[in-house]
C-alpha positions as CSV (number, residue, x, y, z in Angstrom):
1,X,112.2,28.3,97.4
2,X,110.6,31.6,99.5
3,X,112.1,34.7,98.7
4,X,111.7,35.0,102.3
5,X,115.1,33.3,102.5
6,X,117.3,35.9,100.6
7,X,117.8,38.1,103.4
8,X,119.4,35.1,104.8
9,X,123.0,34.8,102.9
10,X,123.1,38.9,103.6
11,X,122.8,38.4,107.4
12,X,124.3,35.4,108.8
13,X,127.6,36.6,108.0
14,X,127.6,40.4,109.4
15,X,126.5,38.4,112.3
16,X,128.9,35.8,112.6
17,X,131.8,38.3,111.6
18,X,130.2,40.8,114.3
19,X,130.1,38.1,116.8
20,X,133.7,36.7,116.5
21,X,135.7,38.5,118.9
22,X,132.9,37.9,121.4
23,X,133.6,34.3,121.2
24,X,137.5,34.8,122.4
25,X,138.4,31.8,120.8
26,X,141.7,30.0,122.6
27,X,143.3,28.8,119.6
28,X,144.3,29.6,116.4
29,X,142.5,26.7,114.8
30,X,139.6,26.9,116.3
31,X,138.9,30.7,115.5
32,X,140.0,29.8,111.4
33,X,137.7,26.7,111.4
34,X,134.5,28.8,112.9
35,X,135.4,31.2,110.3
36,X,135.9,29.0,107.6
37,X,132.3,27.1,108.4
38,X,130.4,30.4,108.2
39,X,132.2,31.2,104.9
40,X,131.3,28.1,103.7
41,X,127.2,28.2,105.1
42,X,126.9,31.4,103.4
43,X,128.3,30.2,100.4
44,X,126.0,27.3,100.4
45,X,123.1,29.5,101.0
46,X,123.7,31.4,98.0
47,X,124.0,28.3,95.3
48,X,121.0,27.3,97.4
49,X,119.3,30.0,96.1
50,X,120.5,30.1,92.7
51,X,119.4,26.5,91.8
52,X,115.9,26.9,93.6
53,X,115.4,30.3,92.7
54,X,112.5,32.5,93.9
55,X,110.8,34.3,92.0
56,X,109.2,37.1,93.7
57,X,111.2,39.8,95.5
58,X,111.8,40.3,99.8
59,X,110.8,43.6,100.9
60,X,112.9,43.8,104.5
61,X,111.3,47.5,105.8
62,X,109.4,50.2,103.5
63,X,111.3,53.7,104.8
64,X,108.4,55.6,102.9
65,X,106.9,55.0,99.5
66,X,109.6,53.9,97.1
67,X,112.5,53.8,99.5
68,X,112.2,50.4,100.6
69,X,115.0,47.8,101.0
70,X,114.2,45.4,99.1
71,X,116.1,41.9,97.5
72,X,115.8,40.0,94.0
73,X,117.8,37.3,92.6
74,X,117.4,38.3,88.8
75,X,120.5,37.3,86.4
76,X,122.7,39.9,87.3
77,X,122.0,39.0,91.2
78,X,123.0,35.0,90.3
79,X,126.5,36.4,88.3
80,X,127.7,38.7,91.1
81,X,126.6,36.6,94.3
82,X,127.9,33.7,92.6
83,X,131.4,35.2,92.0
84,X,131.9,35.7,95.4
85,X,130.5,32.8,96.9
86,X,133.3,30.8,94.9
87,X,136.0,32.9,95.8
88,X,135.2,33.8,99.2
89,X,135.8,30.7,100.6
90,X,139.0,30.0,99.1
91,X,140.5,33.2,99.8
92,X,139.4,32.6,103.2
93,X,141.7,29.4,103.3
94,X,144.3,31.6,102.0
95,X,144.3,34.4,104.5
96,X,144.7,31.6,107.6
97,X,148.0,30.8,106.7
98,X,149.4,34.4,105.4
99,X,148.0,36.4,108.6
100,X,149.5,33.9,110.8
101,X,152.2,36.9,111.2
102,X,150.1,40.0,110.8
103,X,148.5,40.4,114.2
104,X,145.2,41.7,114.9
105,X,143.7,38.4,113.7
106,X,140.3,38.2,115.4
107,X,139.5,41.6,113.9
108,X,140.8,41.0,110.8
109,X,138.4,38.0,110.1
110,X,135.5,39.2,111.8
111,X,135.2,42.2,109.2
112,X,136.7,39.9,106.6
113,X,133.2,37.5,107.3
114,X,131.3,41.1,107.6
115,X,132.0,42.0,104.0
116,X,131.3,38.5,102.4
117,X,127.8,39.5,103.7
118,X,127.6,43.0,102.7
119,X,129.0,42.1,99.3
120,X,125.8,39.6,98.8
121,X,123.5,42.2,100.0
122,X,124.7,44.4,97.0
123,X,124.2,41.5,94.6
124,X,120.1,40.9,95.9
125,X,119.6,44.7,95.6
126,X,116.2,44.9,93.8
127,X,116.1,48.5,93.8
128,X,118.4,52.0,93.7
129,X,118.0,52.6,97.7
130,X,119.0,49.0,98.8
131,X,121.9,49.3,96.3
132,X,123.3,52.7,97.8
133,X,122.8,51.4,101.5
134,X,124.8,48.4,100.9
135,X,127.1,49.8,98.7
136,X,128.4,52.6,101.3
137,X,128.3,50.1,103.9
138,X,131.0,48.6,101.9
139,X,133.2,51.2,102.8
140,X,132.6,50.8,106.1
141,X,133.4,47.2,106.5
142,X,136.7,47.1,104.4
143,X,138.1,50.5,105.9
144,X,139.8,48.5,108.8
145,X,140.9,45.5,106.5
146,X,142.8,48.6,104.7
147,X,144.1,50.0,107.4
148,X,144.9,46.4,108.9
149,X,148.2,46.4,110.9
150,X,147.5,50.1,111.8
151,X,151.2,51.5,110.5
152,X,151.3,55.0,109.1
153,X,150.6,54.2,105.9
154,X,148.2,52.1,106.0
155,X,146.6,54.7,108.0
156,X,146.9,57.1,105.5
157,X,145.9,54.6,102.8
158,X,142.8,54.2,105.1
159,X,142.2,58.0,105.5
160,X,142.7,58.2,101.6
161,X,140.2,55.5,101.0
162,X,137.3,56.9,102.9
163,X,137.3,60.4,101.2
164,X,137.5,59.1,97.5
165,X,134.6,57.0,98.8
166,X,132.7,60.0,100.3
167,X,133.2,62.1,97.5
168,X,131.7,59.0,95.1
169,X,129.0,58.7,97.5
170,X,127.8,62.2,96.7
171,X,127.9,61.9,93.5
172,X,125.9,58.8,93.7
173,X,123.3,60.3,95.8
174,X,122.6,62.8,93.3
175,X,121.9,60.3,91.1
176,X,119.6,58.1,93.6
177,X,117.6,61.6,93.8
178,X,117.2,61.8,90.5
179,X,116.0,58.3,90.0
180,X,113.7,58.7,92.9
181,X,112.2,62.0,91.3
182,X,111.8,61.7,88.1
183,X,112.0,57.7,87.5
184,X,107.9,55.6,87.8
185,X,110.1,53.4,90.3
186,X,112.8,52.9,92.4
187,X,112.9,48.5,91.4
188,X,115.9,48.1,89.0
189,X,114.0,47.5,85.8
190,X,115.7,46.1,82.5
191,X,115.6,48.9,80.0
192,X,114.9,51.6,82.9
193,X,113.2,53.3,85.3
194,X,112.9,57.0,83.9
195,X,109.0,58.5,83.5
196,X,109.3,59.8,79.8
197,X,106.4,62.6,80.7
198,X,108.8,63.8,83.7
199,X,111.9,63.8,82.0
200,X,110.5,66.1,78.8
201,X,112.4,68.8,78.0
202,X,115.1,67.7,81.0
203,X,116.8,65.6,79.0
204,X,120.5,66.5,79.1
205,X,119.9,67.1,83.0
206,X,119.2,64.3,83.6
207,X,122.4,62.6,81.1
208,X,124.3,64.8,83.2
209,X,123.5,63.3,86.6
210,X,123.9,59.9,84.4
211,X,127.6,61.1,84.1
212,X,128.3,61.9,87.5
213,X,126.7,59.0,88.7
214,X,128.9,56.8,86.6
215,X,132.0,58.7,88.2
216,X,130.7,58.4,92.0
217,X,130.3,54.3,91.7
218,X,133.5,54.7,88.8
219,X,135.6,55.6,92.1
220,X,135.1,51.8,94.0
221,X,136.2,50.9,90.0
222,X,139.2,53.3,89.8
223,X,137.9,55.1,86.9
224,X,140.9,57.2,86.1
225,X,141.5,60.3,88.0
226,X,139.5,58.5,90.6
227,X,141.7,56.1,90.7
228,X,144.4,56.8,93.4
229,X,143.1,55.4,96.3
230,X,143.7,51.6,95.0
231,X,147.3,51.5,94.0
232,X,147.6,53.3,97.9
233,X,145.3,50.7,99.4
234,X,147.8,47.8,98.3
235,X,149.7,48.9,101.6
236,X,147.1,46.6,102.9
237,X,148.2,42.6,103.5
238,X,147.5,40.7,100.4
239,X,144.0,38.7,101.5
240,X,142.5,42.5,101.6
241,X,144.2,43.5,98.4
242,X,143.4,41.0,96.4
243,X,139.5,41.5,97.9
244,X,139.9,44.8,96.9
245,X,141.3,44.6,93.3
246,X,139.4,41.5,91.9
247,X,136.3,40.6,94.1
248,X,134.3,42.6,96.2
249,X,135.0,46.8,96.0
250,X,136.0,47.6,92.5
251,X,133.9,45.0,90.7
252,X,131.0,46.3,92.7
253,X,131.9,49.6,91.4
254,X,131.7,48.1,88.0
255,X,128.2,46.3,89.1
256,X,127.0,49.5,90.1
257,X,127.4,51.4,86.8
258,X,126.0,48.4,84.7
259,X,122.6,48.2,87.3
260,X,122.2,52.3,86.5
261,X,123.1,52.3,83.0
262,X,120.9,49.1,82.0
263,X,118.4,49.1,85.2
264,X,118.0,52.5,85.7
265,X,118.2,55.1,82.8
266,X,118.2,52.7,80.3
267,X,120.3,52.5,77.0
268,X,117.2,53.8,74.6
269,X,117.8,56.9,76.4
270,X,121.9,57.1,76.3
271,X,123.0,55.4,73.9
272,X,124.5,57.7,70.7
273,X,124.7,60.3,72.8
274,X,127.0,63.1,74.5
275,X,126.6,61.4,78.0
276,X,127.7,57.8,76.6
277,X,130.5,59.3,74.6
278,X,131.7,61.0,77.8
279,X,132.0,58.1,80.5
280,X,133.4,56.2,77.6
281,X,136.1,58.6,76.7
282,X,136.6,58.1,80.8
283,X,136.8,54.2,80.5
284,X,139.2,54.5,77.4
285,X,141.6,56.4,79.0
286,X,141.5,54.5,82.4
287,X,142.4,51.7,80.2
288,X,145.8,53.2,78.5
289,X,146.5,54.8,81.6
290,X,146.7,51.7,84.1
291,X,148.4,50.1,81.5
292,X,150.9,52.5,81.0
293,X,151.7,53.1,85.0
294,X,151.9,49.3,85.2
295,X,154.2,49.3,83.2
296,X,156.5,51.9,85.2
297,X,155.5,50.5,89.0
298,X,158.5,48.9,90.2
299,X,156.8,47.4,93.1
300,X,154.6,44.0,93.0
301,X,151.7,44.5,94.2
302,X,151.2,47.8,93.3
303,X,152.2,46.7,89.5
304,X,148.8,44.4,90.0
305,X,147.2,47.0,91.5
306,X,147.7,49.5,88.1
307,X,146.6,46.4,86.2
308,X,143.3,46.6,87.7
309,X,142.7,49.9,87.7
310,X,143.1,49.2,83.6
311,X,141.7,46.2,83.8
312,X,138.2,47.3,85.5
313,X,137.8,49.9,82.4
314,X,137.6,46.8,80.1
315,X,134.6,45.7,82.2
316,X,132.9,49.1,82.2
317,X,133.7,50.1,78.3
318,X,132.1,46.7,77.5
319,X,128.8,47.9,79.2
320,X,128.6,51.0,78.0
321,X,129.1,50.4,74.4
322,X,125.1,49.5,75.3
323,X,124.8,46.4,73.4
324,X,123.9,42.8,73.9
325,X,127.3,41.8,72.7
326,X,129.0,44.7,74.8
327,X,127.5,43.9,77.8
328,X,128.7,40.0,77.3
329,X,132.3,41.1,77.0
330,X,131.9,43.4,79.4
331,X,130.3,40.6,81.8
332,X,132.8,37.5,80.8
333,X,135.8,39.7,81.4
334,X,134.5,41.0,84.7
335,X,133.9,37.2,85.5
336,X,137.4,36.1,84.1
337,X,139.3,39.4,85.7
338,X,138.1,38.2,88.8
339,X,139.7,35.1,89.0
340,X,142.9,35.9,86.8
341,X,143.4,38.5,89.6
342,X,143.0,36.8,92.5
343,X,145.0,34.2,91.0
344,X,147.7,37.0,90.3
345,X,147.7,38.4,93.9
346,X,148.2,35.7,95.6
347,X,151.3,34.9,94.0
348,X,152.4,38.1,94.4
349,X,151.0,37.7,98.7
350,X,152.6,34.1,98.6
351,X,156.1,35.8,97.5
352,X,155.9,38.4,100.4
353,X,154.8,35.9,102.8
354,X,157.4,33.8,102.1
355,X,160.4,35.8,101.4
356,X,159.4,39.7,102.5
357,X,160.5,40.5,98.6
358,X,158.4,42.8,97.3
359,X,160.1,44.6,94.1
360,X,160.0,42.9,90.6
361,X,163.8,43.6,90.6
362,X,164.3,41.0,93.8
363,X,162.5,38.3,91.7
364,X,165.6,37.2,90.0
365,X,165.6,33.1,90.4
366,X,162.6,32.6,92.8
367,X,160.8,30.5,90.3
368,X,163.5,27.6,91.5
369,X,162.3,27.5,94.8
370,X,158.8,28.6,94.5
371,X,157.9,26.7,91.2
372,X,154.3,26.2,92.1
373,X,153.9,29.9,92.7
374,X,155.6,31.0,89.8
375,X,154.0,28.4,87.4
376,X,150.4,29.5,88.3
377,X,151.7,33.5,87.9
378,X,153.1,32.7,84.7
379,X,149.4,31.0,83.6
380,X,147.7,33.8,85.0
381,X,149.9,36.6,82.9
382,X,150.1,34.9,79.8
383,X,145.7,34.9,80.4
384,X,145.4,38.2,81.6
385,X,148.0,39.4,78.4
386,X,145.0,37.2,76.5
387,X,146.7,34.1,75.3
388,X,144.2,31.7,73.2
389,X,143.4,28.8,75.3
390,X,143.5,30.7,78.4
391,X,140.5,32.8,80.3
392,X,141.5,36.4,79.2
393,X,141.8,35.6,75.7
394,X,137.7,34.4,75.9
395,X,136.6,38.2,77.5
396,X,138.8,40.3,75.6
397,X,137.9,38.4,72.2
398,X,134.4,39.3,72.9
399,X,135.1,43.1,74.2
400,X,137.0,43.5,70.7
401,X,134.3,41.7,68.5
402,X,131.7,43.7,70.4
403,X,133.5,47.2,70.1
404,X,133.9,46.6,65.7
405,X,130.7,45.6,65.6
406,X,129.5,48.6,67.5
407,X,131.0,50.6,64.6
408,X,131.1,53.9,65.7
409,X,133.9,56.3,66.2
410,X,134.4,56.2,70.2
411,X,133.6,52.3,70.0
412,X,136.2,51.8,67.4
413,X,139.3,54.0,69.5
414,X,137.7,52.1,72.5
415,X,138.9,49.0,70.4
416,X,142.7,51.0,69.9
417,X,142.7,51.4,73.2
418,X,142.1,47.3,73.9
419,X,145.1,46.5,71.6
420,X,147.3,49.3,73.0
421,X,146.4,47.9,76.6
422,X,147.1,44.2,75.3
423,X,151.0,45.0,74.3
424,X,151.8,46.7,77.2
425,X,150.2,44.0,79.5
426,X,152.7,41.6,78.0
427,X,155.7,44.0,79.0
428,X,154.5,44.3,82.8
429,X,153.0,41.1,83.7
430,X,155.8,39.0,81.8
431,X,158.5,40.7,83.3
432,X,158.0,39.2,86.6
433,X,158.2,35.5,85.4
434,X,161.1,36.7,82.5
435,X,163.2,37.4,85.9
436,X,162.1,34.8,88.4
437,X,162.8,32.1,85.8
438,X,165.7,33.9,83.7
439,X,168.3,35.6,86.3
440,X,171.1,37.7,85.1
441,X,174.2,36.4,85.0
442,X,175.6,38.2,88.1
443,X,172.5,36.5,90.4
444,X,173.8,35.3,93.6
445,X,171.6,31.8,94.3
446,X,173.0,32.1,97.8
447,X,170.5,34.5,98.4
448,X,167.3,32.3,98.0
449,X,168.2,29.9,100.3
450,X,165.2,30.3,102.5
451,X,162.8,30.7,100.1
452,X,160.2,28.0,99.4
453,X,156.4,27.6,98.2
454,X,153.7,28.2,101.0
455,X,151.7,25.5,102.3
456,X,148.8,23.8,101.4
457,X,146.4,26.7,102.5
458,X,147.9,29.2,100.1
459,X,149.0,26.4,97.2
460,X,145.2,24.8,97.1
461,X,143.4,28.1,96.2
462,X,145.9,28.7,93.6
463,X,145.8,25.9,91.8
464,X,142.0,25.7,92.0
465,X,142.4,28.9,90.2
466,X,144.9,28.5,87.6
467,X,142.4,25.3,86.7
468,X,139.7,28.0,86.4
469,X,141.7,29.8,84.0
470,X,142.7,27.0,81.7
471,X,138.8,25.7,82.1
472,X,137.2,29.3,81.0
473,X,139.5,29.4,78.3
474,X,138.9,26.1,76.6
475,X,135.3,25.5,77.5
476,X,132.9,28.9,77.9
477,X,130.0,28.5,75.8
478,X,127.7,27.5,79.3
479,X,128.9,31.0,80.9
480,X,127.7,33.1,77.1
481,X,124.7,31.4,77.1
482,X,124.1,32.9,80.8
483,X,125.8,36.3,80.3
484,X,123.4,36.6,76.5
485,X,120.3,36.0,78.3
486,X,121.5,38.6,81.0
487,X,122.3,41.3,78.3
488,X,119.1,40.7,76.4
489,X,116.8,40.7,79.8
490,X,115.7,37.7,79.7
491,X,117.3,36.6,82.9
């Protein structure tokens, strides 16, 4: 296939999105299944794409000299595009139904569409510039889903969103200077970019801008203390949350950092020293840290939202213990997170939807009247907690593994950190199901009366999911064959 069509998957849906409100559609129905068909076309134009692969790279418009945009479908393209093409449409399906009651619909899923198409454009970045350009448009495109409904706090959540994202943005563009001046290219390149005759004698400079690099895209991943805007953001109805926490902003945060660390600087120039040692300290932390305000969040969905902030530290730790094996965990769990989360989310979204309860204390009995919600949250704690059989158990195995066999200091306290995260995850993302299926004894069943599952549009995504988890867990040797060849550049 011409690499002429990967700008296609990037622009049909920031023009569809852009173009829904014009069409004033007269029904419900009519505006979901227009948006549901362009989901879907994108979607099929990505897998399109990943089975006839080009080769060659799409150079859209050359700014001047290296700042071009330019797209690539390498291996790390095919794993992110392909994530979201998966889930897109299925959390699509899932949003119909739950903003049914929220209002501002027709805005809502026009910048909903807008993103899917942003998000892709991240994944084909060949090169540093089209990478930043897509990755602040991000911001731009998800700042109304957070501030969706338009109350005061999700205004403020918005407001709160935007400047963490500025201030990552400048520390991002340090680094894109830095690339662009000292590196033989702007393409992203397996083992790096950086001219070794430029970069003499400017060596810890330049593993300085590394660092703050890492921190500007670590703020889309909620690398701890950047962290605050995400629990805020989950103010925002549940479809945008859950695109927030498991797909499209904080695991292309975590994209980011793996495209400059492996892509861009390189690991022959990082690894074993101060500047690894430093963003890996930040990762370990994030990871305790989530873990332990998880464990303390007495609301849902801002529980979840603590779990990710953790959770997105086991993707970047895995990366930047700069080895093959590393970058597999770190790849499987960012893979596995994704859909655990969602999964996790929309249980949480299905609960508010259904019964406007939103504190793990006002769980008590629901699993009685919801049992296919609370079934597929119990499968997707007990995977995220990393129970053998399930999905979790697969990416955290391989984070572990890779961290011993690392064998140095920081690597081995990253693995403390990993079992320390593990035990608390059990205590905040079992409590939920311990209650909704074990009420006290003083629990008034009166209470539940109008509580019941949601419909097919919510059910069907997650059961497709919770399959998903059982399947990763039982069967992922196709997946490590793909992530390997990633980590070892051959894909």
């Amino acid at each position: 296939m011409s690499e002429k069509f990967l700008i296609l998957p990037v622009l049909f849906p920031i023009i569809a999105g852009a173009l829904l409100p014009a069409f004033r559609f007269k029904t419900r129905k009519s505006r979901n299944a227009y948006t549901e068909v362009m989901t879907l076309l994108t979607s099929i134009m990505v897998f399109a794409l990943i089975l006839f692969r080009p080769e060659g790279t799409l150079e859209v418009v050359n700014l001047a000299g290296n700042l071009a945009i330019v797209f690539h479908l390498d291996g790390m393209a095919i794993l992110f595009a392909g994530l979201v093409s998966v889930l897109w449409p299925f959390a699509t399906l899932y949003a119909f139904e739950y903003m049914a009651h929220e209002g501002h619909e027709d805005t809502f899923f026009a910048f909903y569409t807008m993103t899917f198409g942003v998000t892709v454009g991240i994944a084909f970045a060949a090169n540093y510039m089209t990478l930043y350009m897509f990755y602040e448009m991000l911001t731009l495109v998800t700042l109304p889903l957070v501030m969706a409904g338009m109350s005061r706090e999700a205004i403020l959540a918005g407001r709160q969103y935007v400047l963490y994202s500025m201030g990552g943005a400048a520390f991002t563009f340090i680094g894109f200077i830095f690339i662009y001046t000292f590196g033989h290219s702007m393409n992203f390149v397996y083992g790096g970019v950086l001219n070794a005759v430029g970069i003499a004698g400017k060596e810890d400079l330049i593993r300085l801008v590394y660092v703050l690099s890492v921190l500007g895209f670590g703020v889309k991943a909620a690398i701890f203390p950047f962290h605050g805007w995400l629990p805020t953001a989950s103010i925002a109805p549940t479809p945008v949350t859950a695109l927030l926490h498991a797909v499209a902003v904080v695991k292309a945060g975590a994209f980011a950092i793996i495209r400059i660390t492996y892509y861009c600087y390189g690991t022959d120039f990082l690894r074993g020293t101060w500047a690894q040692y430093t963003v890996m300290t930040f990762a370990m932390i994030t990871i305790v840290y989530g873990s332990a305000r998880a464990v303390k969040e007495p609301h849902f969905k801002r529980r979840l939202a603590y779990s990710t902030v953790s959770n997105l530290s086991y993707v970047i730790f895995g990366a930047l213990l700069m080895t093959p094996m590393g970058l597999v965990g770190g790849l499987s769990h960012m893979i596995f997170h994704a859909v655990m989360k969602i999964t996790l989310f929309y249980c949480a979204g299905a609960v508010l939807c259904k019964t406007e309860r939103c504190w793990v204390r006002e769980l008590d009995g629901l699993a009685y009247k919801m049992p296919v919600t609370f079934a597929v949250y119990t499968i997707g704690a007990l995977a995220l907690v990393g129970v053998p059989t399930l999905a979790g158990f697969v990416s955290k195995w391989n984070l572990g593994t890779a961290a011993i066999q690392e064998g140095s200091v920081a690597s081995l306290v990253g693995a403390g950190a990993l079992l320390v995260s593990a035990l608390l995850t059990a205590v905040y993302m079992l409590t939920p199901a311990i209650r909704a299926y074990f009420p006290s004894k003083d629990f008034d069943s009166t209470t539940l009366e109008d509580a019941k599952d949601p419909t097919y549009r919510m059910k069907l995504p997650l059961v497709v999911f919770t399959i998903a988890i059982i399947a990763f867990g039982l069967y992922s040797a196709p997946l490590m064959n793909f992530f390997e060849q990633i980590a070892t550049g051959a894909l």
